[in-house]
N, C-alpha and C positions, 0 to 999 in steps of 0.2 A: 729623486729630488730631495734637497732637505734644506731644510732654516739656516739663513745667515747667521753664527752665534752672536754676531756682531748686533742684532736688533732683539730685543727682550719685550715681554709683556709686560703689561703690567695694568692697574686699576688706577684709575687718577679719575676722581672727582666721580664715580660711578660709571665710568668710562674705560672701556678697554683698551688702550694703545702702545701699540709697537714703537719702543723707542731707541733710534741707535747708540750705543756705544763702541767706544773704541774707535779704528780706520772708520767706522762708519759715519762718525759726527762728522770727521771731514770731507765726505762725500755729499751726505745727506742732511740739513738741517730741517728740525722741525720733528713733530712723532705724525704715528698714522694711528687714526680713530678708525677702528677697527669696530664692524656692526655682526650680530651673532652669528652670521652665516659666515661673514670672514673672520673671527673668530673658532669658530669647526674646523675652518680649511685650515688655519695657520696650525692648529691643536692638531689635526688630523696629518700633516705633512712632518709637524715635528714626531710626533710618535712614528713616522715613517710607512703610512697607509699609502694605498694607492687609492687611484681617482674612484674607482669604484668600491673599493671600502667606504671610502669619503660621504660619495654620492648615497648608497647607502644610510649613513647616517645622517644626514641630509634629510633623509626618503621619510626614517626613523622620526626627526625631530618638527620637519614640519609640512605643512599640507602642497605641497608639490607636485610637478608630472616629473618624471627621470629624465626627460628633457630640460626641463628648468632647472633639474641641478645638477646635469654636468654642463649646463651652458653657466650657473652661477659658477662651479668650481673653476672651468676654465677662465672666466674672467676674472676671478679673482687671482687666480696662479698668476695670470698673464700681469695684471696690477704688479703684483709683489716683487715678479720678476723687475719689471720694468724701474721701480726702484732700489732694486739691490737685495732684497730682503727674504729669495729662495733662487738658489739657481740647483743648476743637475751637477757640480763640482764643491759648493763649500763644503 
């Protein structure tokens, strides 16, 4: 799986969000306000971890069962996917 180059991070206003550029503004309008957990996954997919790496650090940063965080990771994949912003080909 890896990051659409097409959507970048970034800090606005103390806020973390995903904003497209490129092909992507004409798909996509708007950014994603990205909260610390999807923030790890998005940081964790582009370095090219796997879910259990992820999860892992997940485990690492906050008080969680290993269930709640591959159920947060997978929800958040599934989010990003759903708007363009990680697929298993970019």
């Amino acid at each position: 799986m890896k990051v659409n180059r097409s959507f970048v991070l970034r800090e606005v206003g103390g806020q973390c969000v995903a904003v497209p550029v490129g092909r992507s503004c004409k798909t996509f309008r708007g950014v994603i306000k990205l909260n610390d957990t999807a923030r790890l996954v998005w940081e964790s997919v582009l370095a090219g971890d796997s879910e259990e790496q992820t999860v892992s650090k997940m485990l690492d940063q906050y008080d969680v069962t290993v269930e709640h965080a591959h159920s947060a990771y997978r929800n958040t994949v599934e989010r990003m996917r759903e708007i363009g912003a990680v697929s298993e080909d970019v």
